[in-house]
C-alpha positions as CSV (number, residue, x, y, z in Angstrom):
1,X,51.4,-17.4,-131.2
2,X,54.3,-19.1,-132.8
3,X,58.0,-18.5,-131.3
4,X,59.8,-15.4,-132.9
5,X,63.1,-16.9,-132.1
6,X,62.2,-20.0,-134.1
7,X,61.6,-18.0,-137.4
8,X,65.0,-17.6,-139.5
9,X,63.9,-14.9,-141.7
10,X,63.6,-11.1,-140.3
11,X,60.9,-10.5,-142.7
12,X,58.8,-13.3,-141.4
13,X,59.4,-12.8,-137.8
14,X,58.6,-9.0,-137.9
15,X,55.2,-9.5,-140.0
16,X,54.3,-12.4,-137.5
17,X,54.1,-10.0,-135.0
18,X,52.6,-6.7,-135.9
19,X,51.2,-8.2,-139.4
20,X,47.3,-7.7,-137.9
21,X,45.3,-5.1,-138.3
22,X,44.5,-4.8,-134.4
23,X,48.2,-4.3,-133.6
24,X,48.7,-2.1,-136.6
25,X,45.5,0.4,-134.9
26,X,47.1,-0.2,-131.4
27,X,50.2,1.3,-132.3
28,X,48.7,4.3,-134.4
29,X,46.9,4.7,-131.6
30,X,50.1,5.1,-129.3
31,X,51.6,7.3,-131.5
32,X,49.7,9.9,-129.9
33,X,51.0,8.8,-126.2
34,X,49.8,6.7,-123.5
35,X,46.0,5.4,-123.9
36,X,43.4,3.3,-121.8
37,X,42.0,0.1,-123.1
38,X,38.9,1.9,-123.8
39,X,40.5,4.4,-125.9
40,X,42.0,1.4,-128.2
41,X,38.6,-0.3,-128.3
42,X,37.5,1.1,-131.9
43,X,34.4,0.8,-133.4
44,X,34.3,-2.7,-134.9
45,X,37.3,-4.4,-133.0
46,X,36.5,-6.9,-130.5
47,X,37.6,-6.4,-127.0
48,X,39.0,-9.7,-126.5
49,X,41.2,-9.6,-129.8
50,X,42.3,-5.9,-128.4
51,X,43.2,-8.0,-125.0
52,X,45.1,-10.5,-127.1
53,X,47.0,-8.2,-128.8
54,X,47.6,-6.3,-125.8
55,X,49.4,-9.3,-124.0
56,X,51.3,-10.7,-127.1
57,X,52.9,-6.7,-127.6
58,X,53.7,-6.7,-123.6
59,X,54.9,-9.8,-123.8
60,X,57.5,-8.7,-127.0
61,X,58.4,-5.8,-125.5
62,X,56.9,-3.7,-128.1
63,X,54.4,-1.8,-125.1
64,X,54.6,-1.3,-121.9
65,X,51.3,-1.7,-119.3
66,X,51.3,0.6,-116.5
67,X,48.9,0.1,-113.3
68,X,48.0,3.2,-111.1
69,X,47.0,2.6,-107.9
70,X,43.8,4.5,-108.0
71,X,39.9,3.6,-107.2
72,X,39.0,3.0,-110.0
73,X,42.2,1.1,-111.0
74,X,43.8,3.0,-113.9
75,X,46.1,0.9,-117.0
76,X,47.6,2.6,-119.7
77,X,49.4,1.6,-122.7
78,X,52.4,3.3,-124.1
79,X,55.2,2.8,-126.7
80,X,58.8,1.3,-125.6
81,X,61.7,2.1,-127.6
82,X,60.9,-1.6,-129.6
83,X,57.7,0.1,-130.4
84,X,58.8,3.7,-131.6
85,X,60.8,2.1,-134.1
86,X,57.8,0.8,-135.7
87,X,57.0,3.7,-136.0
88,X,58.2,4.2,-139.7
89,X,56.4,1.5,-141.0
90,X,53.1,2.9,-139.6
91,X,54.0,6.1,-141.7
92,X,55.1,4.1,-144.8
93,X,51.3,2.5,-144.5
94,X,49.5,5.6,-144.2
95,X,51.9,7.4,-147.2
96,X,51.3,4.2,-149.5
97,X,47.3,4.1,-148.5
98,X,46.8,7.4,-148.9
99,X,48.9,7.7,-152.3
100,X,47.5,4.0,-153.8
101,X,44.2,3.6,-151.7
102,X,42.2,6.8,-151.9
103,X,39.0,7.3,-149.7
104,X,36.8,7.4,-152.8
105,X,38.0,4.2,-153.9
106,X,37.2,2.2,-150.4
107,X,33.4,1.3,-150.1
108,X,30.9,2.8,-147.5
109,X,31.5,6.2,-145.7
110,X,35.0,6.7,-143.7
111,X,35.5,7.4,-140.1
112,X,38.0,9.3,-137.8
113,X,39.1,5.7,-136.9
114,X,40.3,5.3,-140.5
115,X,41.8,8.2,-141.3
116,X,45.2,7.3,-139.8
């Protein structure tokens, strides 16, 4: 992944890192609250794109990774403050898809996944 601080443009820097349409499900999925890898994993995505995204969001700040000590051993994902303040943008995609992109006009049936 290319260095944020090297990017001069705010635009640029903040689509290079949630500009994906992994990271864009992991944080609607967080919205919610904390979730398990597992609970991420949607139908379609491939786990070791989920882990990527996982590590690169960690790794900005933008999530936080929390390991129980429990048997089985427990991680879960949740938003940091970084990551609630994406927050808006995630609501201005759903309001512009659901206003511009109607389910009747995307191809092959819908799931709960893809309802926002």
């Amino acid at each position: 992944m290319r260095n944020l601080q090297d990017i001069a443009c705010p635009i640029h820097r903040a689509a290079t890192l949630v500009a994906d349409v992994t990271v864009i499900v992991i944080l609607r999925e967080l919205r919610n609250g904390p979730r398990r890898f597992g609970e991420l994993l949607v139908p379609g995505m491939n786990p070791r794109s989920l882990s990527d995204r996982l590590r690169r969001l960690t790794h900005e700040d933008v999530i936080t990774r929390t390991r129980y000590a429990e048997v089985p051993p427990r991680v879960e994902y949740s938003l940091t403050p970084k990551g609630v303040a994406l927050l808006p943008v995630l609501q201005a995609l759903q309001d512009f898809g659901q206003t511009w992109l109607p389910v009747e006009a995307v191809p092959g049936p819908a799931t709960a996944a893809d309802q926002g």
